[in-house]
C-alpha positions in Angstrom: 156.4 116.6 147.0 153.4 114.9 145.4 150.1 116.9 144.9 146.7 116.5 147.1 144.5 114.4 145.1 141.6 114.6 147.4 138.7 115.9 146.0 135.8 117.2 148.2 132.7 116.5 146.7 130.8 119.7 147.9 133.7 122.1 145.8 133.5 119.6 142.7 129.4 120.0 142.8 129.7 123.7 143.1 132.3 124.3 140.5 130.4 121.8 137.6 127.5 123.6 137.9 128.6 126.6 137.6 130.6 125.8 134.8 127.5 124.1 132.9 124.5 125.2 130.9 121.5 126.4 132.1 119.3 123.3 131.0 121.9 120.8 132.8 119.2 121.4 135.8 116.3 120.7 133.9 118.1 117.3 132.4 118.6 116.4 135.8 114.7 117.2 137.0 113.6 115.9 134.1 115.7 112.7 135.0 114.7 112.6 138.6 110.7 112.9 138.1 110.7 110.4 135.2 112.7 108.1 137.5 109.9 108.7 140.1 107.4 108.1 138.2 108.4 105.0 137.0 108.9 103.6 140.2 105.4 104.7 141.0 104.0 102.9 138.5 106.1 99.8 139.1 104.6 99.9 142.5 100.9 100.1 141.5 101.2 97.4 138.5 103.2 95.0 141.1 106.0 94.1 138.6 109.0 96.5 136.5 107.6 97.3 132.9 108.0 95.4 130.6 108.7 91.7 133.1 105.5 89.6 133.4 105.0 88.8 137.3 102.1 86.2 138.9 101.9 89.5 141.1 101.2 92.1 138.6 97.7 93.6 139.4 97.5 95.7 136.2 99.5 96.8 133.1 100.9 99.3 132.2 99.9 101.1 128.7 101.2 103.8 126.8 103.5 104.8 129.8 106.1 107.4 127.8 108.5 109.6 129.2 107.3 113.2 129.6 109.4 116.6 128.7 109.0 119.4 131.4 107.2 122.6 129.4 
């Protein structure tokens, strides 16, 4: 007989984090809001940083990645 190799996501989720450290979940906010805010600011200059756009309306200066306190 062979073995189930079905894997239900929900289980998988449940069972890695509660196998993993206590900062995996502020990795993955920290992630997830620098993510964010990168797109935000993508959105305002009119272009991705760093690409040079006929659309760009601004620039983007001194945009760094933030750790949460």
């Amino acid at each position: 007989m062979t073995a189930n190799t079905s894997i239900d996501p929900a289980v998988f989720l449940h069972d890695q984090l509660a196998q993993a450290s206590p900062d995996l979940m502020r990795d993955l906010l920290t992630t997830f809001i620098n993510a964010l805010l990168s797109a935000q600011a993508d959105s305002v200059c009119g272009a991705e940083y760093g690409t040079r756009s006929p659309d760009r309306t601004n620039s983007r200066n001194g945009y760094r990645h933030r750790d949460l306190d």
